[in-house]
C-alpha positions as CSV (number, residue, x, y, z in Angstrom):
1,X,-28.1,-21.6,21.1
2,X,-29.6,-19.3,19.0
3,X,-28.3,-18.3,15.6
4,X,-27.3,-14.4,16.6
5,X,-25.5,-16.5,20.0
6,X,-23.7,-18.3,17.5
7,X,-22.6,-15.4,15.0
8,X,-22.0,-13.3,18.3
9,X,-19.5,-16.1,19.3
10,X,-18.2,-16.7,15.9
11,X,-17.7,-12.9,15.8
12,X,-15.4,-13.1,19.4
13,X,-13.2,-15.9,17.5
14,X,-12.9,-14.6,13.6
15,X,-11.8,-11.1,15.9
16,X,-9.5,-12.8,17.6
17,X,-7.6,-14.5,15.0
18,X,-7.6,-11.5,13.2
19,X,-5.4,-10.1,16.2
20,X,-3.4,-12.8,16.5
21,X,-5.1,-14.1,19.7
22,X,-5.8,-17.6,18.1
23,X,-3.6,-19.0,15.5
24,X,-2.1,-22.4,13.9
25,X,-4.3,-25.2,14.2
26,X,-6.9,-23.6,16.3
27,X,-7.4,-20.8,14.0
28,X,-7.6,-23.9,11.4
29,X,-10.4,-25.5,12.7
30,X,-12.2,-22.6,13.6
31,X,-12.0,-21.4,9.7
32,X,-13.1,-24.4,8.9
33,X,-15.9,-25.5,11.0
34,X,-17.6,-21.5,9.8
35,X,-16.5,-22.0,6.4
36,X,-16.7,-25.6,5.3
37,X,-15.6,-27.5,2.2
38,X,-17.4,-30.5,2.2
39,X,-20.5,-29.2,0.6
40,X,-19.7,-26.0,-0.4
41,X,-16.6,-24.9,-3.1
42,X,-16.0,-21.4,-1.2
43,X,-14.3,-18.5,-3.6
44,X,-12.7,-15.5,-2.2
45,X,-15.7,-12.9,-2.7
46,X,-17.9,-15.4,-0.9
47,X,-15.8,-15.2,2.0
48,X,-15.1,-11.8,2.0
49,X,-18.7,-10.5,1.8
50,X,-19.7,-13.6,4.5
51,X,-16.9,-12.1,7.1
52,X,-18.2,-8.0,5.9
53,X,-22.2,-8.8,5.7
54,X,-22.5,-11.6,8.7
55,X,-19.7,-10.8,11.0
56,X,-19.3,-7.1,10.4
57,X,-15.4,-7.2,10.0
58,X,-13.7,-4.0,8.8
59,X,-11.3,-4.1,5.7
60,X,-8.2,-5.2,8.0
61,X,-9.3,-7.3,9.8
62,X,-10.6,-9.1,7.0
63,X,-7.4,-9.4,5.2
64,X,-6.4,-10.5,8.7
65,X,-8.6,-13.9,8.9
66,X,-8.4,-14.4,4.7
67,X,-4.6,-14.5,5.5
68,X,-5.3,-17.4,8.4
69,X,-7.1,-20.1,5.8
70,X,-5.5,-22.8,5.6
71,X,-3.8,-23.9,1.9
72,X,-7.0,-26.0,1.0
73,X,-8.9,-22.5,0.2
74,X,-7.5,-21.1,-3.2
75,X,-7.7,-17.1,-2.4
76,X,-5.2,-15.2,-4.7
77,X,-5.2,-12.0,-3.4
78,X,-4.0,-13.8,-0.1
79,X,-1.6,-15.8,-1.8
């Protein structure tokens, strides 16, 4: 798999939670397998400018995923 297969499929899932497609626990791990904790302490601006630069998400569908994190991210505008 090459790294544009893998944004391109990322892309496909971060979409379809946005919708409401995926949710709960899938939605979970899928947030946290593309956004992990273990190495990395991510803020909300990171996030948001990761979803708009690498995944090319609009404005509401943005707020969409940030509103999907689980409580272990600390985002206060999605609070």
């Amino acid at each position: 798999m090459t790294y544009s297969q893998s944004v391109k499929e990322e892309t496909e899932q971060l979409k379809k939670i946005a919708n409401g497609s995926i949710n709960g626990d899938e939605a979970i791990a899928i947030l946290s397998s593309i956004f992990p904790t273990d190495s990395l302490n991510w803020t909300q601006v990171d996030v948001e400018d990761f979803l708009a630069g690498i995944y090319r998400l609009p404005p509401g569908q943005i707020d969409q995923v940030m509103l999907a994190f689980p409580d272990n991210y600390t985002f206060p505008d999605y609070e």
